[in-house]
C-alpha positions as CSV (number, residue, x, y, z in Angstrom):
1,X,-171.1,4.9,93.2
2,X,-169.4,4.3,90.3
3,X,-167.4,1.1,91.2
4,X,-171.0,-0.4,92.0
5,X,-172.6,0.6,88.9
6,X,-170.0,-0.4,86.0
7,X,-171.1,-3.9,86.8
8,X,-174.7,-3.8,86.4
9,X,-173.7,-2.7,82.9
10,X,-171.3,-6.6,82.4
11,X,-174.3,-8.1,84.0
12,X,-177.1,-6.2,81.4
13,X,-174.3,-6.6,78.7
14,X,-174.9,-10.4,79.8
15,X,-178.4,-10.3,80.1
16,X,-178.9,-9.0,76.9
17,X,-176.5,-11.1,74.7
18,X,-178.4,-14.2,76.8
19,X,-181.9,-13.2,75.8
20,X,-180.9,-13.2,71.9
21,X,-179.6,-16.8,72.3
22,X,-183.3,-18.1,73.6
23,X,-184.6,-15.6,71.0
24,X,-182.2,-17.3,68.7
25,X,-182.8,-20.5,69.7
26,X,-186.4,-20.0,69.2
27,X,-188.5,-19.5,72.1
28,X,-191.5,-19.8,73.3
29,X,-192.6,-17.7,70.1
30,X,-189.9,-17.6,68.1
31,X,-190.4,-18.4,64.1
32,X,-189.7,-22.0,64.2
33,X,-192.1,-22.1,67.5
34,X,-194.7,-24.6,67.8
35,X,-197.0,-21.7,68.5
36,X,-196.4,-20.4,65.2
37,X,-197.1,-23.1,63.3
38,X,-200.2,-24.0,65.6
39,X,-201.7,-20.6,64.9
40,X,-201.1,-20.8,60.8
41,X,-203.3,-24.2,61.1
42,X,-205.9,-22.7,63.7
43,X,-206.5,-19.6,61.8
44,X,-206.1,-21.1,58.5
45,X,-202.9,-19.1,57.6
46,X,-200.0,-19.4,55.3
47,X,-197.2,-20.6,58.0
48,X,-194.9,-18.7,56.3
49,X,-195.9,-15.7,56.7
50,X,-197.0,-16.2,60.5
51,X,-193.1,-17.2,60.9
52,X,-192.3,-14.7,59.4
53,X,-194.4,-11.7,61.3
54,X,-192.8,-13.4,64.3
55,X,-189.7,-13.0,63.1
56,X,-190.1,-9.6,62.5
57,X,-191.6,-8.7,65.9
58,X,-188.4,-11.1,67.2
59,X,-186.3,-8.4,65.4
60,X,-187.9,-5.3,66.6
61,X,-187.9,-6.3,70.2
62,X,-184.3,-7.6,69.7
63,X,-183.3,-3.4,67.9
64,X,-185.1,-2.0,71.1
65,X,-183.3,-3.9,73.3
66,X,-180.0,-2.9,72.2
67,X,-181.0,0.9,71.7
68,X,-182.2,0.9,75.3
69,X,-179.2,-1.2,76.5
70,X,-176.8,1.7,74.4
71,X,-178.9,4.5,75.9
72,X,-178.2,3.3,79.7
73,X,-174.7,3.3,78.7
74,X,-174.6,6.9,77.3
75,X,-176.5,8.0,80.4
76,X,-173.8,6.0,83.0
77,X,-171.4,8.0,81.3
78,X,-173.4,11.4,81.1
79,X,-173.5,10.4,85.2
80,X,-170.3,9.9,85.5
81,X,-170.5,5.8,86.3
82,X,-168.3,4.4,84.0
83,X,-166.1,6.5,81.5
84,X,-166.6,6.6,77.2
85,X,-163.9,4.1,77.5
86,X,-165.8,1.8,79.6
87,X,-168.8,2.1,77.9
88,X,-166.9,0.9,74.0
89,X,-165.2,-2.0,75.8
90,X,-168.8,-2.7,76.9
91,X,-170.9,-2.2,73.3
92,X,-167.3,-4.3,71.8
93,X,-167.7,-7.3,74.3
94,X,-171.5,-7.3,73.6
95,X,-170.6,-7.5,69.9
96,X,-168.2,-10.4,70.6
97,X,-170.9,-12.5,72.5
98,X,-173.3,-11.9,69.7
99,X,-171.1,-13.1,67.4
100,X,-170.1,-16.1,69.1
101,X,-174.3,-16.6,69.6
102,X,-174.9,-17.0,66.2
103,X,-171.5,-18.5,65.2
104,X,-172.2,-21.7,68.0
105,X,-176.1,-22.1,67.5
106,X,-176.4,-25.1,66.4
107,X,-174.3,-26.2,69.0
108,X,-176.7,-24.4,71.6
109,X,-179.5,-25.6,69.7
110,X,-178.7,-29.7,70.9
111,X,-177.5,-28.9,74.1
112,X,-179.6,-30.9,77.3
113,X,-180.5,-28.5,80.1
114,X,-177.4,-29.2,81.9
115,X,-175.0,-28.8,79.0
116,X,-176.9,-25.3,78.7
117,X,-176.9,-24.3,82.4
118,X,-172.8,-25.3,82.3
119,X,-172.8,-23.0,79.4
120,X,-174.1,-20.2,80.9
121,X,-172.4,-20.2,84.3
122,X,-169.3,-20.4,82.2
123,X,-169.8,-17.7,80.3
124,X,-170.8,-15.5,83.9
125,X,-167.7,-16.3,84.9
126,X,-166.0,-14.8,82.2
127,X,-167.8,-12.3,82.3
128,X,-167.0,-11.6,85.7
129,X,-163.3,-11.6,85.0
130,X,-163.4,-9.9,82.0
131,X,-165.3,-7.2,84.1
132,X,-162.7,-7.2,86.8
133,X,-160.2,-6.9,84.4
134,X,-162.2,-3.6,82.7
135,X,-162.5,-2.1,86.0
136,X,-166.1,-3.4,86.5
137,X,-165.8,-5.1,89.8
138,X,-168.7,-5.0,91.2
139,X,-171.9,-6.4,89.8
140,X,-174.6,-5.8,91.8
141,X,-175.6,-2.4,90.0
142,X,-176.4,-3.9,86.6
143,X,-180.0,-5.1,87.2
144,X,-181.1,-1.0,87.8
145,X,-179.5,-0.3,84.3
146,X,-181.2,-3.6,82.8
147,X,-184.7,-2.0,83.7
148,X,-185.6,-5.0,85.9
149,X,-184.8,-3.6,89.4
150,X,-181.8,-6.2,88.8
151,X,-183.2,-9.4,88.6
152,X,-181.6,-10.1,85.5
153,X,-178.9,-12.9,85.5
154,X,-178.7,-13.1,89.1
155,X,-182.3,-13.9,89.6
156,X,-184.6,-11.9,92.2
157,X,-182.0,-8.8,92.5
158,X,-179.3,-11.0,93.8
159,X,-175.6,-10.9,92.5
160,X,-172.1,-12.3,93.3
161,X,-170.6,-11.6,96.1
162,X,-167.7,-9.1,94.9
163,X,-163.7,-9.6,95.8
């Protein structure tokens, strides 16, 4: 059991560091949205401030996220899944892709579709070694610890076949 579910933490470690990019990058909502500045001239508002109440909510969502990502982890190790050790290499790779986020947006920012789906199946196979290299073989148990039933990264609960 635990072999299957220190993965699922690499792939919500993934997940998560992949939602703040297109939270980064803006969004659908974001603060530099379309939407945002669409509502400040519907509703007669001061864009500013609409950007930035968006922003806020973008932040709050973004401090859950990572408080229910840590508490998975402290619960996979309460359980027994992946060991204390596990779980810092975990929160300190996390840290490292945030980091690189926000270092290379701009970069992300003017990249076509393709560019950005190259991107991204780059970085899951990194992460995928990195994991193997942590002890983390097997993927396939993330999506539980993600909350979605695992359809995270993989898409519709389906995940790499494992070595």
């Amino acid at each position: 059991m635990r072999k299957f579910l220190v993965p699922v933490l690499v792939a919500a470690l993934v997940s998560v560091a992949g939602i703040g990019v297109a939270s980064a990058h803006g969004g659908m909502f974001g603060p530099d949205s379309d939407v945002a500045t669409k509502l400040a001239e519907r509703f007669n508002l001061n864009a500013d401030d609409v950007s930035a109440f968006f922003q806020e909510q973008q932040t709050a969502r973004q401090a859950d996220m990572e408080a229910k990502f840590e508490e998975r982890l402290n619960q996979a190790v309460a359980d027994g899944k992946i060991t204390s050790e596990q779980k810092d290499a975990i929160l300190a790779k996390h840290q490292e892709m945030q980091t690189n986020r926000e270092a290379n947006l701009e970069e992300f920012k003017n990249m076509t579709q393709e560019e950005h789906r190259a991107q991204m199946e780059a970085q899951r196979a990194e992460m995928q070694q990195w994991a193997k290299d942590n002890g983390l073989q097997d993927f396939r148990m993330l999506g539980g610890l993600m909350g979605d039933g695992g359809r995270g990264m993989f898409g519709k609960g389906h995940a790499p076949e494992s070595e």
